[in-house]
VOSE-870070 format. One record per residue (C-alpha): x, y, z; chain; residue in three letters. Coordinates in nm, 4 decimals, padded with zeros to 6 digits. Layout:
residues N
X	Y	Z	A	ALA .
...
end
This chain:
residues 108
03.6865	06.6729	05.1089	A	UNK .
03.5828	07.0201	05.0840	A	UNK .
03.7338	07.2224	04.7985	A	UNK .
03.9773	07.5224	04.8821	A	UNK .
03.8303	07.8764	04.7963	A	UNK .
04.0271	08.1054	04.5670	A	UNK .
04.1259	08.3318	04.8236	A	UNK .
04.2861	08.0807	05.0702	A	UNK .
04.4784	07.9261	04.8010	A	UNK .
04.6043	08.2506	04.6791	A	UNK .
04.7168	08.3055	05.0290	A	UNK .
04.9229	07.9889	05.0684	A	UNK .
05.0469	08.0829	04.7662	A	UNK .
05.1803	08.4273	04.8527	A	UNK .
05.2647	08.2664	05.2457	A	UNK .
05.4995	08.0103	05.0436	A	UNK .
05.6834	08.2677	04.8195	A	UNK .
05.7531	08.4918	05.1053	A	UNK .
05.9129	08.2200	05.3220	A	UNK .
06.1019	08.0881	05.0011	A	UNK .
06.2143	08.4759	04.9273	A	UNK .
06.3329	08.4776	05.3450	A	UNK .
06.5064	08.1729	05.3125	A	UNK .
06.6864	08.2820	04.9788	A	UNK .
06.7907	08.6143	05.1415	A	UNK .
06.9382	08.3881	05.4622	A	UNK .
07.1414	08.2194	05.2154	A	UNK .
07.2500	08.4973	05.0278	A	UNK .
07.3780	08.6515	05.3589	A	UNK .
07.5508	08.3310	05.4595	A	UNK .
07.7121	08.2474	05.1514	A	UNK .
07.8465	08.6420	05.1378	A	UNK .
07.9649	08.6034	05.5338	A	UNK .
08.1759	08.3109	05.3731	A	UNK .
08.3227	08.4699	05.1406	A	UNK .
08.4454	08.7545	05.3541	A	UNK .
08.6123	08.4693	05.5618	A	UNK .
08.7805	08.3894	05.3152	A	UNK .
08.8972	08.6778	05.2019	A	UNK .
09.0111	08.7532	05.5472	A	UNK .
09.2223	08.4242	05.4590	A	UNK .
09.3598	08.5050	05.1845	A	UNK .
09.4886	08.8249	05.3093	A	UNK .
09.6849	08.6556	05.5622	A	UNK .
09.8067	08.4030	05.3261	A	UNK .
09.8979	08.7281	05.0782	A	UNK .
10.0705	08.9429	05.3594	A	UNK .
10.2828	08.6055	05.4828	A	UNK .
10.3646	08.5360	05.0962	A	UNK .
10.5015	08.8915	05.0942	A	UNK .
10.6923	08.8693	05.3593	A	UNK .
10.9150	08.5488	05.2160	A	UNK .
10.8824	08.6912	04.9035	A	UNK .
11.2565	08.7604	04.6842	A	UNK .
11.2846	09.1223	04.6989	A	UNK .
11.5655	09.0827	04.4785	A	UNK .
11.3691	08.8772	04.1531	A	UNK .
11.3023	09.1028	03.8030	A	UNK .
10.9293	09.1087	03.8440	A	UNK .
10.7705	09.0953	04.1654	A	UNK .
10.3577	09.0168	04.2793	A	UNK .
10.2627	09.3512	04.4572	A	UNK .
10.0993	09.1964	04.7202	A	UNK .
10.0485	09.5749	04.8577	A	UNK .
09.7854	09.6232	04.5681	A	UNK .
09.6783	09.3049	04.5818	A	UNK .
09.5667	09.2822	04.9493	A	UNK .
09.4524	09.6496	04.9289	A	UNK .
09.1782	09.5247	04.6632	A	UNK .
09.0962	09.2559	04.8755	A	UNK .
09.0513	09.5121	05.1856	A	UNK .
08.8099	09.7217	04.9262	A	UNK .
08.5985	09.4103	04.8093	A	UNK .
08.5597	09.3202	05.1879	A	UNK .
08.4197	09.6690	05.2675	A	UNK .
08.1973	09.6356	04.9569	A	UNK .
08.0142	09.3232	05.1362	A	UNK .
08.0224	09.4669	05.4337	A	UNK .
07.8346	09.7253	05.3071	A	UNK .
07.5765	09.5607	05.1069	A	UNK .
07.5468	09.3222	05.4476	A	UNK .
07.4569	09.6301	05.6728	A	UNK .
07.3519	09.9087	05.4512	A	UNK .
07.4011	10.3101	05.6556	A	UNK .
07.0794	10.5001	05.6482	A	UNK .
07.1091	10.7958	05.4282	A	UNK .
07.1059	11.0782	05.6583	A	UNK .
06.8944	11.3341	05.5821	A	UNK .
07.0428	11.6519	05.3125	A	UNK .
07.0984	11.9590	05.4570	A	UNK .
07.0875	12.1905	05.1907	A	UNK .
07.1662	12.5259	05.3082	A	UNK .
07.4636	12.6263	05.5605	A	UNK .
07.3708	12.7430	05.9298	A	UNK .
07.5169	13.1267	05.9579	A	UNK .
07.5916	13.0595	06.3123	A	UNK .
07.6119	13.4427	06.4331	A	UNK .
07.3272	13.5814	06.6227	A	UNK .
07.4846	13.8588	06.7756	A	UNK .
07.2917	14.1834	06.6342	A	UNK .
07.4579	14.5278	06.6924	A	UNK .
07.2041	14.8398	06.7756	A	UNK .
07.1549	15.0526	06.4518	A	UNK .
07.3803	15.3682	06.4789	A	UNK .
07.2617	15.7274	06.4319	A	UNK .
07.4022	15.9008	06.1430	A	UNK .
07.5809	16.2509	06.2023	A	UNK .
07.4984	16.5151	05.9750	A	UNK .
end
């Protein structure tokens, strides 16, 4: 059996962690499209749990605040899950007028 040069080992190497590294971030997205299920769930189980809750008991769950949170944690995976391309800076205003006006003569 031949023996494997450096290089090609070193290759299989790097080949190996990239498909382990692929795999990992195929999880990651799959576990984090879960949880966003989830969440979804929950947020119907919260808004039904607020509608048969006792408006009239001392201290109440504010479901309101509660399912808003859960609204902003969704959009914070949504996010990370599809990132928006920073669009590019504009740094100074367009003047938008390009009407010039003839110089006039002076009267003495």
């Amino acid at each position: 059996m031949p023996a494997l040069k450096p290089r090609t080992v070193l290759l299989s190497l790097v080949a190996m962690a990239s498909l382990n590294a692929l795999a990992y971030a195929g999880d990651e997205r799959a576990e984090l499209d879960l949880i966003i299920q989830q969440i979804r769930a929950i947020n119907q189980i919260a808004q039904r749990a607020d509608q048969s809750s006792n408006s009239t008991a001392r201290y109440r769950f504010d479901y309101p605040r509660f399912r808003h949170d859960l609204q902003r944690i969704e959009a914070g995976l949504q996010d990370y899950l599809s990132p928006r391309r920073a669009q590019p800076a504009d740094p100074t205003e367009l003047i938008g007028d390009y009407t010039t006006e003839p110089a006039r003569e002076s009267s003495p």
